[in-house]
C-alpha positions in Angstrom: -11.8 -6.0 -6.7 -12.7 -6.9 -3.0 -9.8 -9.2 -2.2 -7.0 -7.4 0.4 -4.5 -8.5 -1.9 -6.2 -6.2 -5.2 -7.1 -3.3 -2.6 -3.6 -3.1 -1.4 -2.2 -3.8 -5.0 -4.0 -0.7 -5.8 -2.9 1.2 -2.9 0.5 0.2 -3.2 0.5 1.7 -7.0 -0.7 5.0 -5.4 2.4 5.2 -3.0 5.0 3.8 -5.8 4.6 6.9 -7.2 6.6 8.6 -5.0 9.4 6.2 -4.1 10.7 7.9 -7.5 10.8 11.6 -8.5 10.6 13.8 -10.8 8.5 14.0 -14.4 8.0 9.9 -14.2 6.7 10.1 -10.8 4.2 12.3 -12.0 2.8 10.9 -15.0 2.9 7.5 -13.0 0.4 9.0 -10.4 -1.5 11.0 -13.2 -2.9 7.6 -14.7 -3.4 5.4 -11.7 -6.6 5.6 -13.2 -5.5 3.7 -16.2 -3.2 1.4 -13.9 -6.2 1.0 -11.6 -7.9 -0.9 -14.6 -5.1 -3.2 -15.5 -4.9 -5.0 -12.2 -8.8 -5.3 -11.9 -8.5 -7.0 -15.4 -6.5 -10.1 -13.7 -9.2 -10.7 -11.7 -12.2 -9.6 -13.2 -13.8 -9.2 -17.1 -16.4 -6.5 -16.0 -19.1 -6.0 -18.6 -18.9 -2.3 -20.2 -21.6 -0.7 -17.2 -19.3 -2.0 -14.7 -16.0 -1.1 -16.1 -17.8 2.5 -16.5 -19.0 2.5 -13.3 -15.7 1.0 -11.9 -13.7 4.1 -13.7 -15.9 6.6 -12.4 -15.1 5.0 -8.1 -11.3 5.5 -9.0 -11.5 9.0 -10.1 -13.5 10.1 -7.0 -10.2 7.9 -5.1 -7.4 9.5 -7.0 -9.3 13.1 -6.2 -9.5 12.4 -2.9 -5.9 11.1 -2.8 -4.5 14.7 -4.3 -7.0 16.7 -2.0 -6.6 15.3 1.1 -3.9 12.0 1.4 -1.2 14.3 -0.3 -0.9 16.8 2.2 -0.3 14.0 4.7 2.4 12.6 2.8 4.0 16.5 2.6 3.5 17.3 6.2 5.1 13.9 6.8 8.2 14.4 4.4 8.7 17.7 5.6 9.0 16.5 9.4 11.6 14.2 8.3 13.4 16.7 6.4 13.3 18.9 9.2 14.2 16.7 11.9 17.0 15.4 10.5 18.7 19.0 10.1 18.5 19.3 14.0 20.4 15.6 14.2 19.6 12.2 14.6 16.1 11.2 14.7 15.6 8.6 17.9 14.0 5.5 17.3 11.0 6.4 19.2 10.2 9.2 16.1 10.9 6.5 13.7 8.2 4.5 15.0 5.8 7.3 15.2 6.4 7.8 11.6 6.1 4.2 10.8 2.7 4.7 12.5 1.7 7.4 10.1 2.6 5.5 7.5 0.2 2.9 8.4 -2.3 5.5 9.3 -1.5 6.5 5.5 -2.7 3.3 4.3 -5.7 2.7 6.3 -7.0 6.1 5.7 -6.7 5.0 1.4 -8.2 1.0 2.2 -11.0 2.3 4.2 -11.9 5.1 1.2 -11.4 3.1 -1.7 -13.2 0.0 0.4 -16.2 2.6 0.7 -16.5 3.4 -2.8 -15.3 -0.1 -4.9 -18.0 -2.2 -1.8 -21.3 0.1 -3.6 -20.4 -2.2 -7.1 -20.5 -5.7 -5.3 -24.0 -6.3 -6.1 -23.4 -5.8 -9.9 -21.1 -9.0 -9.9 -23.1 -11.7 -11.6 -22.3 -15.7 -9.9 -19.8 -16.5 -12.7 -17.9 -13.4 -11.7 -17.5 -13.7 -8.3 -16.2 -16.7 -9.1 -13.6 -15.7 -10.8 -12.6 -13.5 -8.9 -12.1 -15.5 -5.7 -10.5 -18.5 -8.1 -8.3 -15.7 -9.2 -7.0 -14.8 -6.0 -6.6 -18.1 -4.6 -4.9 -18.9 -8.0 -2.2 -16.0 -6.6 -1.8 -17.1 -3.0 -1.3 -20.5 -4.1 1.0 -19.4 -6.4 3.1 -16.9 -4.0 2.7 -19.6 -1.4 4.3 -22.3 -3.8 7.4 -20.0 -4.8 8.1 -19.4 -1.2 7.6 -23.6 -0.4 10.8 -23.8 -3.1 13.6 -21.4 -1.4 15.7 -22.7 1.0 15.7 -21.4 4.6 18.7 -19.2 3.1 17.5 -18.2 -0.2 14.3 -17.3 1.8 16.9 -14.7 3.8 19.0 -13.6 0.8 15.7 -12.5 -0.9 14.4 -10.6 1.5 17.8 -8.9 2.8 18.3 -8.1 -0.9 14.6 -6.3 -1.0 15.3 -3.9 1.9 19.1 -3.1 0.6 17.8 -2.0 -2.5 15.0 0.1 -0.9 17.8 1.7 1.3 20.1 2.3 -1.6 16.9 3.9 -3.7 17.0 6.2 -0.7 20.5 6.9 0.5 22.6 5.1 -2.6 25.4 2.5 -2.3 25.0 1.7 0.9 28.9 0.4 3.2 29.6 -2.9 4.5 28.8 -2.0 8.2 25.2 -0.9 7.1 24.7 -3.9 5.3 25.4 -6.0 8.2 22.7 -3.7 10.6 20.0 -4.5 7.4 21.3 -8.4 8.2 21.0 -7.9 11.5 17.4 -6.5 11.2 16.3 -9.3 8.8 17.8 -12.0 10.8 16.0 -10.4 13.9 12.3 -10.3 12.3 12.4 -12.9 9.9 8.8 -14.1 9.4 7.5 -16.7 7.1 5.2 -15.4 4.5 3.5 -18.4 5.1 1.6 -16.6 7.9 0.5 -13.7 5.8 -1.0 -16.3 3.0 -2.7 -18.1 5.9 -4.1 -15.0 7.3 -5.5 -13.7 3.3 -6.8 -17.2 3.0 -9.1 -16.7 6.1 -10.1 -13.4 4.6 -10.8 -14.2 1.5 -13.0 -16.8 2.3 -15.1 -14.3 4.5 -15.2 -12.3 1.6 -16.3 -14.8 -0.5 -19.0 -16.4 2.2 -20.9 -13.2 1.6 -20.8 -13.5 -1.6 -22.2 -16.8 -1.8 -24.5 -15.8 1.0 -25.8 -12.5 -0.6 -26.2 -14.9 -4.4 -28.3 -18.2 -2.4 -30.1 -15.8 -0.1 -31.3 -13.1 -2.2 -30.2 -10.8 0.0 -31.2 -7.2 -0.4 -27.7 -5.1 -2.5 -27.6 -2.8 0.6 -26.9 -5.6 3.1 -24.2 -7.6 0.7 -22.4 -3.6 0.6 -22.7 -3.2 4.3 -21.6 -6.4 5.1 -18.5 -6.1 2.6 -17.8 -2.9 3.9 -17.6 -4.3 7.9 -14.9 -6.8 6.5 -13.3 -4.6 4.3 -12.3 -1.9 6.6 -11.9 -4.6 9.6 -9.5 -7.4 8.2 -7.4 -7.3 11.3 -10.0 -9.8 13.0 -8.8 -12.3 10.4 -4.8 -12.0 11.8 -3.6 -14.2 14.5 -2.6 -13.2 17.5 1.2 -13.6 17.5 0.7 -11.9 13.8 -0.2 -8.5 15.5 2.4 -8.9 18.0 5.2 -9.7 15.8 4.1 -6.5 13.8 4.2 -4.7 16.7 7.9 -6.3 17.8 8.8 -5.5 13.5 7.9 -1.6 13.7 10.4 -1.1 17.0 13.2 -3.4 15.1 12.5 -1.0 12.2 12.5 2.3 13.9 15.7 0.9 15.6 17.1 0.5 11.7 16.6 3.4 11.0 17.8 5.3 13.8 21.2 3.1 13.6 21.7 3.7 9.7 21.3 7.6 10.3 23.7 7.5 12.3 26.1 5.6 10.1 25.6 8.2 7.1 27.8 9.8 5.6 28.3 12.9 4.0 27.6 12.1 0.8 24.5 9.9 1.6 23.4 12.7 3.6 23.5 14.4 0.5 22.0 12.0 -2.1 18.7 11.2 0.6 18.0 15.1 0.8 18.1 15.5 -3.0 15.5 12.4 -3.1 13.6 14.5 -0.4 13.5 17.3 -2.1 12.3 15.5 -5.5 9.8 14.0 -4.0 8.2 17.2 -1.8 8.7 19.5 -5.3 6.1 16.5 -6.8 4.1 16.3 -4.1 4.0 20.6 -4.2 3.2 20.1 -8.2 0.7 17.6 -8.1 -1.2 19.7 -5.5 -0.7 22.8 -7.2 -2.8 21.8 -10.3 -5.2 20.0 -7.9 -6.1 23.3 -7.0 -6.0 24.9 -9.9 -8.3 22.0 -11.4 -10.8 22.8 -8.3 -10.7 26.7 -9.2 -11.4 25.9 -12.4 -14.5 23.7 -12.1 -15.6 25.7 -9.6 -15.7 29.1 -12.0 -17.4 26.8 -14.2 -20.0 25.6 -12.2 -20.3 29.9 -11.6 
């Protein structure tokens, strides 16, 4: 459960739930709990205390999520929503929202990195090896697929990914927009390769103190600190043309989706502020019964 890889599995499953609407959306947020559990299981058998213990650190996430993370994602949407009646969002807003989206998901890694690091010292020897022969299993397997694609095939796959994230959004989508999402790819094209490189180096870290915490006898404390400090840090791990071309990614991006705004048209227009609207009701709903859930617990506790 320490790899970058499972935190950001479980992170990802989080947002997924709102890159659909309606009643789906909701039940599919409503047991991340349960879906929590089922990608720990690929890399983990925890013993019955740790899968307790490990069940009781995702409800305190998923509370935290609907308390606080939610009405980021609302105030977010809402901006959008707004903006975009007044005409077309520049590119410089775009990347400020690309930046709160990555504010999003450091704000969930660094919580759920705070409460999943306190169970490290339960993992017996056997089980931390597993888990880091698990996840190298996954890179080397990722790592592999890629190694087989053709420099085209490599493009095609990815330009396919983001058209059909666009067409989730705005639906079928006209020739000249696919040629800007061409234009994008072709402009920030990146092998995964770097990415695998860069969770291979962190892994290992992870894994070090580990090993380090097991040989040494290190007091539980120190092994949680220490996870923690790599947890919530994993940028030191990245090269330094990786956090540039980031950087150079977000303004191609923002530029994206400035250009494809512009291009909408009516009825696109139409079918994104339906999804926007789906997807602020759910966020409104979900928060709704967090509160009443609060009121509730808190008359109890009267």
């Amino acid at each position: 459960m320490y790899g970058n890889s499972l935190v950001k599995k479980i992170i990802i499953t989080t947002l997924l739930a709102f890159c659909l609407a309606g009643c789906s959306s909701k039940i599919a947020y409503n047991n991340l709990d349960w879906v929590a559990a089922w990608y720990v299981d690929d890399y983990l058998d925890l013993n019955a205390s740790q899968s307790d213990q490990f069940e009781d650190k995702v409800v305190v996430i998923l509370k935290w999520h609907r308390r606080f993370e939610l009405v980021q994602y609302q105030t977010q949407l809402q901006q959008i929503k707004d903006q975009m009646k007044q005409g077309v969002i520049p590119a410089q807003s775009w990347q400020q929202h690309l930046q709160s989206i990555g504010e999003h998901w450091v704000r969930s890694r660094d919580k759920i990195s705070s409460e999943l690091a306190v169970l490290a010292p339960s993992l017996s020897q056997d089980q931390v090896e597993e888990l880091f022969g698990e996840l190298k299993e996954n890179n080397d397997r990722q790592r592999e697929e890629y190694s087989d694609l053709s420099e085209q095939e490599a493009f095609e796959e990815r330009y396919e990914n983001i058209l059909e994230r666009f067409e989730e959004r705005i639906g079928d989508l006209t020739v000249a927009q696919q040629d800007l999402i061409k234009e994008y790819v072709n402009a920030s094209n990146r092998s995964p390769l770097d990415y695998l490189d860069y969770s291979d180096r962190f892994q290992e870290a992870l894994k070090k103190v580990f090993v380090d915490a097991i040989q040494n006898t290190q007091p539980s404390e120190l092994l949680t600190t220490k996870l923690l400090s790599l947890l919530t840090h994993p940028e030191q791990f990245k090269s330094k043309e990786a956090i540039q071309y980031y950087g150079h990614q977000r303004q191609l991006l923002a530029q994206l989706l400035q250009d494809v705004q512009i291009s909408l048209t009516q009825e696109q227009v139409e079918y994104f502020n339906r999804e926007l609207d789906q997807s602020l009701a759910l966020l409104k709903d979900i928060l709704e019964e967090q509160k009443a859930a609060d009121l509730s617990s808190a008359k109890a506790e009267d």
